[in-house]
C-alpha positions in Angstrom: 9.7 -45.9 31.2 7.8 -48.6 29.9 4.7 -47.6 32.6 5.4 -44.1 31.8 4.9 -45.0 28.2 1.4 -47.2 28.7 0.1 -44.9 30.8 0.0 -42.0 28.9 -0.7 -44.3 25.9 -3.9 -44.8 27.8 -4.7 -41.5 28.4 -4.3 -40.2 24.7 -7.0 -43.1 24.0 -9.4 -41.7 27.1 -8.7 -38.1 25.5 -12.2 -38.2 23.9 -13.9 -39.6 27.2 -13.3 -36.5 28.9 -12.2 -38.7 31.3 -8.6 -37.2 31.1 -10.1 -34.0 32.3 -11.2 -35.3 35.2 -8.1 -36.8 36.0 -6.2 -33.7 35.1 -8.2 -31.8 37.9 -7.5 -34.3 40.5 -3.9 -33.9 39.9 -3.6 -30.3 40.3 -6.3 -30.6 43.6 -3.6 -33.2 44.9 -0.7 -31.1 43.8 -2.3 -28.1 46.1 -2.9 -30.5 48.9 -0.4 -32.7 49.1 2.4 -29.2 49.7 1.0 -29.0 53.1 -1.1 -31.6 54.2 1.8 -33.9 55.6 3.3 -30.8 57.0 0.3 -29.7 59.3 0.1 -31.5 62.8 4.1 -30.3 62.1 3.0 -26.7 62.0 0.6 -27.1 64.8 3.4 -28.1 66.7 5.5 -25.5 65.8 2.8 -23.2 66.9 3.6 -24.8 70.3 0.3 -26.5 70.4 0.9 -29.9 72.4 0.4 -33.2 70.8 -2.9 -33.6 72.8 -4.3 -30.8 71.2 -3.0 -31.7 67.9 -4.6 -35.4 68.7 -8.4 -33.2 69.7 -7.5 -31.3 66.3 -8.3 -34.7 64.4 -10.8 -35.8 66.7 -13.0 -32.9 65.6 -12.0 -33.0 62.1 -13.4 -37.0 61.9 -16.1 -36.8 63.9 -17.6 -33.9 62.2 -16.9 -35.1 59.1 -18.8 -38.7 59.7 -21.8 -37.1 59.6 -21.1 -34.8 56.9 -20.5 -37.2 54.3 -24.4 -37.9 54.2 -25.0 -34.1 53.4 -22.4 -34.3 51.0 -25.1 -37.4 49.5 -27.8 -35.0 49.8 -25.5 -31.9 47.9 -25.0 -34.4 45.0 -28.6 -35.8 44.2 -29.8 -32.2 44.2 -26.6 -29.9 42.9 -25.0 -32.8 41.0 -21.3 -33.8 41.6 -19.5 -31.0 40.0 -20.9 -28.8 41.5 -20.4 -30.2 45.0 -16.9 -30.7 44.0 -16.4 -26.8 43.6 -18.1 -26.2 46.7 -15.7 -28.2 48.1 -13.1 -26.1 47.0 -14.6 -23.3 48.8 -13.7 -25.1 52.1 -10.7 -26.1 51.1 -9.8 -21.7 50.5 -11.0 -21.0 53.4 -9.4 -24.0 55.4 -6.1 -22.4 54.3 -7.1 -19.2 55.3 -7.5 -20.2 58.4 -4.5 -21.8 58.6 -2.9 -18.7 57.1 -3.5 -16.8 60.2 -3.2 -19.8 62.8 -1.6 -18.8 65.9 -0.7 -20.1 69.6 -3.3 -20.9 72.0 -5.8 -19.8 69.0 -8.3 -22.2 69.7 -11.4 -21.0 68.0 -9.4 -20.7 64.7 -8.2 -24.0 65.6 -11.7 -25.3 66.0 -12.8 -23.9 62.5 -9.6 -25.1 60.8 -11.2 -28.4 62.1 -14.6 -28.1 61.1 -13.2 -26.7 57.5 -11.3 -29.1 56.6 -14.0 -31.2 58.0 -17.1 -29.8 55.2 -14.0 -29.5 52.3 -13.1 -33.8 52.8 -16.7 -34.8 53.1 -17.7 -32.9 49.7 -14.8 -33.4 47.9 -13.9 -37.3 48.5 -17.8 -38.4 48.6 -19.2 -36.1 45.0 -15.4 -37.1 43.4 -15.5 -41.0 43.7 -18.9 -40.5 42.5 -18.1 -38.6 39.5 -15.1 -41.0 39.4 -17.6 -43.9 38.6 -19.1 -41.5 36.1 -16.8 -40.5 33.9 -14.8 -44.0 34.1 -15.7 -45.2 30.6 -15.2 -48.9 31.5 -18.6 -49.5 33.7 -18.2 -53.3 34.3 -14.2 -53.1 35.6 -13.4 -49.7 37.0 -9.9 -51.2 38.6 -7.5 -49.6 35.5 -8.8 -46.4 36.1 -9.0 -46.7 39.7 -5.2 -47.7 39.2 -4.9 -44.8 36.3 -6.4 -41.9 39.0 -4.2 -43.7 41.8 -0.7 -42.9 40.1 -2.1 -39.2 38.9 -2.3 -38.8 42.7 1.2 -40.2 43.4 2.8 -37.8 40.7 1.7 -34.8 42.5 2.6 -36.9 45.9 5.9 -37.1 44.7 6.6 -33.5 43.9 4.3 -31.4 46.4 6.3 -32.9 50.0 9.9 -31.5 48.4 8.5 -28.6 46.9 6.5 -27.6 49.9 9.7 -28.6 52.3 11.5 -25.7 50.1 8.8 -22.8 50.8 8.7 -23.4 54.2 13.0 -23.8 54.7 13.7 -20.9 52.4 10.0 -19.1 53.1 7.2 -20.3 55.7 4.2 -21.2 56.1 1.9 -18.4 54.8 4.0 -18.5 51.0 3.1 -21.9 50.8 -0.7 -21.6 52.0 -0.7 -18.9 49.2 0.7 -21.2 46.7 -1.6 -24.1 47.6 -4.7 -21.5 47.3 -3.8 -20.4 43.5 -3.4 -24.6 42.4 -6.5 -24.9 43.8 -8.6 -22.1 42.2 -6.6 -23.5 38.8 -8.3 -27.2 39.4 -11.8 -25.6 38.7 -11.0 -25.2 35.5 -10.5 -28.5 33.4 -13.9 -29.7 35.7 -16.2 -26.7 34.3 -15.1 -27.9 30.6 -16.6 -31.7 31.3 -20.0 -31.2 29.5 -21.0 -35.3 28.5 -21.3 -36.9 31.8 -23.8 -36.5 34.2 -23.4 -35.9 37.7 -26.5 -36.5 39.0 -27.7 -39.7 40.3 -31.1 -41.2 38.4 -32.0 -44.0 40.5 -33.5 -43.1 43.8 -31.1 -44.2 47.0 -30.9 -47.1 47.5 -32.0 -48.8 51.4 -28.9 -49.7 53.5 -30.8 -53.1 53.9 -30.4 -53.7 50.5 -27.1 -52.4 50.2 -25.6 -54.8 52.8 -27.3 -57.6 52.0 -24.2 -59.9 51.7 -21.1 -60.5 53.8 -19.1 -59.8 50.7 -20.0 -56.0 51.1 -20.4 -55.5 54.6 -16.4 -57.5 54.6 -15.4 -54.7 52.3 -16.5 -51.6 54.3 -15.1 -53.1 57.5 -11.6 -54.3 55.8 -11.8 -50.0 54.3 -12.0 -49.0 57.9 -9.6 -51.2 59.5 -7.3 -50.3 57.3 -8.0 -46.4 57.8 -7.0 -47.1 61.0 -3.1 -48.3 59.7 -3.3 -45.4 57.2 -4.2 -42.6 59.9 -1.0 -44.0 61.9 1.3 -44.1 59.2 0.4 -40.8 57.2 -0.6 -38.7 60.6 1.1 -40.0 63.6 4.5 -41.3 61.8 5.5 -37.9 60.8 5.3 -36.9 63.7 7.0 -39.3 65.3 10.0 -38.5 62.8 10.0 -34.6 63.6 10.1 -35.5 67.3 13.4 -37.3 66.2 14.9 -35.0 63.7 13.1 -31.6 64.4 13.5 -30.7 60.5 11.0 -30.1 57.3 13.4 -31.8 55.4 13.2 -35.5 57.3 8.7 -34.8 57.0 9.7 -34.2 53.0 10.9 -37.6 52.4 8.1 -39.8 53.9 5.3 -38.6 51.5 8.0 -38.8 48.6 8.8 -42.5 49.2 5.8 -43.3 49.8 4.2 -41.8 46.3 7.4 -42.8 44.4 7.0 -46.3 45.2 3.1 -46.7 45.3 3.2 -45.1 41.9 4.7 -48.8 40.4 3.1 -51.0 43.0 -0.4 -49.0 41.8 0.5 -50.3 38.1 0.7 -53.5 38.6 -1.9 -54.2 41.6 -4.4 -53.0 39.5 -3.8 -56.0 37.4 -4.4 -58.7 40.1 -7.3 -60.7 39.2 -10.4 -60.6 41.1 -9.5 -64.1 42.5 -6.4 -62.8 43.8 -7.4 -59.5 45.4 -8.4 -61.5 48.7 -5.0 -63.5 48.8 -3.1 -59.8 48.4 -5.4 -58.1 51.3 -4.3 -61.0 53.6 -0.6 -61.6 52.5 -0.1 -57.6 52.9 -1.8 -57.6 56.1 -0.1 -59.4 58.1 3.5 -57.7 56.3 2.6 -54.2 57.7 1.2 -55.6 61.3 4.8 -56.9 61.6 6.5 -54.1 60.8 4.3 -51.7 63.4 5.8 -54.5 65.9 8.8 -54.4 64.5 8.9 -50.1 65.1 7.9 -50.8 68.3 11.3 -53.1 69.1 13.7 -51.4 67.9 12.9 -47.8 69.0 13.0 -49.6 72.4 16.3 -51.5 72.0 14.2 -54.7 72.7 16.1 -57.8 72.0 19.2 -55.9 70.5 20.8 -52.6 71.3 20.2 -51.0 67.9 23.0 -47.4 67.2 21.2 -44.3 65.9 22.5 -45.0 62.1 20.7 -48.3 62.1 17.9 -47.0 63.4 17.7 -43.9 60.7 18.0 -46.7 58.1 15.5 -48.9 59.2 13.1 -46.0 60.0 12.8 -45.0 56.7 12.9 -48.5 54.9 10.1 -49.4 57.2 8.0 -46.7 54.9 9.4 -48.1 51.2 8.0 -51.6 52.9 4.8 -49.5 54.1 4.0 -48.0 50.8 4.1 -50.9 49.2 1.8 -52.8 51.4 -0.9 -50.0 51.6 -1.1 -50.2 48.0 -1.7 -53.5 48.0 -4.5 -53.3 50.5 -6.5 -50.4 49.2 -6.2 -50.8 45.6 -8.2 -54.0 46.0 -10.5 -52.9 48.4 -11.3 -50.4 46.6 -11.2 -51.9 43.4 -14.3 -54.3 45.2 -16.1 -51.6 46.0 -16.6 -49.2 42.9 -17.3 -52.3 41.0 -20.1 -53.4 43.4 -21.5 -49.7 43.5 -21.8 -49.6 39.5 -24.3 -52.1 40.2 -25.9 -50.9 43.1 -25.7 -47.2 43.7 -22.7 -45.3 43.5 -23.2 -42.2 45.0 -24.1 -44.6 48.2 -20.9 -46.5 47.8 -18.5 -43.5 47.8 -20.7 -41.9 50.7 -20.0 -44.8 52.9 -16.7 -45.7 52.0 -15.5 -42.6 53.2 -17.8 -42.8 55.8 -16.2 -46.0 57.4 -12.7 -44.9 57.1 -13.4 -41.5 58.6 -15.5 -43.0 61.5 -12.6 -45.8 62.2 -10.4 -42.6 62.2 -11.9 -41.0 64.4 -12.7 -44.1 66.9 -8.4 -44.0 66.3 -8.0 -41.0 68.2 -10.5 -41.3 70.3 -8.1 -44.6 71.8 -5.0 -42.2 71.8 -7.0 -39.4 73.7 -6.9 -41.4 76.9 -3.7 -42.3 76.8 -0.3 -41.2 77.6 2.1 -43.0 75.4 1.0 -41.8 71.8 3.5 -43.2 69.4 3.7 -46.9 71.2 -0.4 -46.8 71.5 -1.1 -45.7 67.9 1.7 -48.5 66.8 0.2 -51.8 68.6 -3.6 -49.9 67.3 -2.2 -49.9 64.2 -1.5 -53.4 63.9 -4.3 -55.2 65.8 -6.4 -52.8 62.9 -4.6 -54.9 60.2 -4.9 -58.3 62.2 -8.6 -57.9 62.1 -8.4 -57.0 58.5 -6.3 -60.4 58.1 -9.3 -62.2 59.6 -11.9 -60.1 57.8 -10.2 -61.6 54.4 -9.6 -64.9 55.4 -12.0 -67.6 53.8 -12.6 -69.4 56.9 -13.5 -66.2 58.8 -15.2 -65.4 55.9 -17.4 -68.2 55.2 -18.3 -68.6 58.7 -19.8 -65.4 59.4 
């Protein structure tokens, strides 16, 4: 309660910023994605689509959108961020649409469900962190509001999985792609009534030379795509792995709950680490999630002990309280790093190539499990050699030598 009660507390104080608006809008734009977004490599494979095509469903969706994020830049210094942002809203529509009339063996629909989804991300994620930056009224220390527009994400994330779980047990699929499509049109609205910030760059872009001219930020770019490597196997390929276990909606529904319900207090409190301590947190949490992806890896093969199916449910699912806390404190910091080195900088380049690097160490992610047979093991022991490096990345002898 006492969270609950400081952060609102905070809002009511932002109320004249406009900032809350901006937040607002992100919630509802979460709320709409986050009913489905867990659920769809499930419904492609309820489509009877095959995990390899699933796998070449996400290899087109990050390769395409690696180079789309720097059109997204180019959108923004000419149209301004808002206006990108509704664009991307556009894509998103017709994304679902697509996915509305999805069917087996489909796979030009599948292709431009990839390459939708593809123009929505890079639009929204790259013209949003922009605008973030912008309407944050603290310039010099973005990481409460970072923290603040975190947990509004988490709220929906907490909701949306049941709620979509529901529609799809009591409706399907096209119910819920309908409800997801009216949020969305409804998260226009509290953006059009932002009139005092502007969402236009002023400054003239910045040369990548200059932007990576320490090992500070190039450290912080890699350590975002490393671990968008970890978050691509624990938000994509882990749900899977679960419905190949217990074939229902329902046992999706709880990983995305769990996960917001505990980020949402870990959130709150790692955005009060002190800059001196966001280093030591990166490399503590690390190597924490690198041992459970080893630690998946034993016991779904009985290695060392014979584990029954009950302690195996258990421990499948604690394994994602322990993840959700770790993630949190990975990318909170990270993050934190990098929007306050683009206020200084330029931050329409900083949330262009942030999303940039994780979407291109996505992609590089499938790319590894498209050649291979054994998906799950593969993307596990990927999964944590990505957060190994990102251990060494962070570590001040690694770090001062290179």
């Amino acid at each position: 309660m006492q969270i609950f009660y400081n952060y609102h507390s905070k809002i009511s104080k932002l109320i004249n910023s406009e900032f809350w608006l901006f937040e607002f809008s992100i919630w509802l734009h979460s709320l709409a994605f986050s009913l489905i977004y867990i659920f769809i490599p499930i419904l492609l494979l309820n489509l009877n689509y095959s995990i390899k095509e699933v796998i070449i469903y996400y290899l087109l969706f990050y390769g395409f959108n690696v180079f789309i994020n720097f059109f997204a830049e180019f959108l923004v210094r000419q149209l301004g961020a808002r206006i990108v942002i509704i664009i991307s809203r556009v894509f998103a529509i017709i994304f679902f649409f697509i996915l509305y009339n999805l069917s087996s063996d489909d796979y030009l629909l599948l292709f431009l469900l990839a390459l939708s989804l593809s123009i929505y991300d890079a639009l929204y994620w790259v013209a949003h962190i922009y605008f973030f930056m912008r309407c944050s009224p603290n310039d010099e220390d973005v990481s409460g509001d970072n923290s603040s527009l975190e947990i509004m994400r988490r709220v929906a994330g907490v909701l949306a999985p049941a709620l979509g779980a529901a529609v799809l047990i009591f409706f399907n699929q096209k119910v819920l792609v309908a409800i997801s499509i009216l949020i969305l049109f409804m998260s226009v609205v509290p953006l059009l009534s932002i009139k005092n910030v502007s969402d236009k760059p002023r400054r003239k872009r910045l040369e990548l030379k200059k932007f990576f001219n320490s090992w500070h930020m190039i450290r912080d770019y890699l350590s975002r795509g490393f671990f968008a490597s970890h978050d691509t196997a624990e938000n994509i390929i882990w749900p899977i792995f679960i419905f190949t276990i217990y074939n229902s909606f329902e046992s999706v529904a709880f990983l995305p709950i769990i996960i917001s319900f505990t980020a949402m207090i870990c959130i709150y409190f790692t955005g009060k680490i002190e800059k001196s301590d966001r280093k030591k947190i990166v490399i503590i949490a690390s190597l924490i999630a690198s041992f459970v992806w080893m630690s998946r890896i034993f016991v779904e093969n009985n290695i060392f002990f014979n584990y029954s199916d009950n302690l195996k449910n258990i421990f499948y699912y604690f394994t994602v309280f322990v993840m959700a806390i770790t993630s949190v404190m990975i990318y909170i910091p990270i993050d934190n790093n990098l929007y306050e080195k683009g206020e200084a900088k330029d931050a329409l380049l900083t949330a262009t190539l942030r999303n940039a690097f994780g979407m291109f160490f996505r992609f590089l992610f499938f790319l590894i499990l498209f050649f291979l047979v054994n998906v799950f093991h593969v993307s596990f022991l990927t999964a944590s050699f990505s957060l190994v490096i990102l251990f060494l990345l962070n570590y001040s002898l690694v770090g001062n030598k290179y």
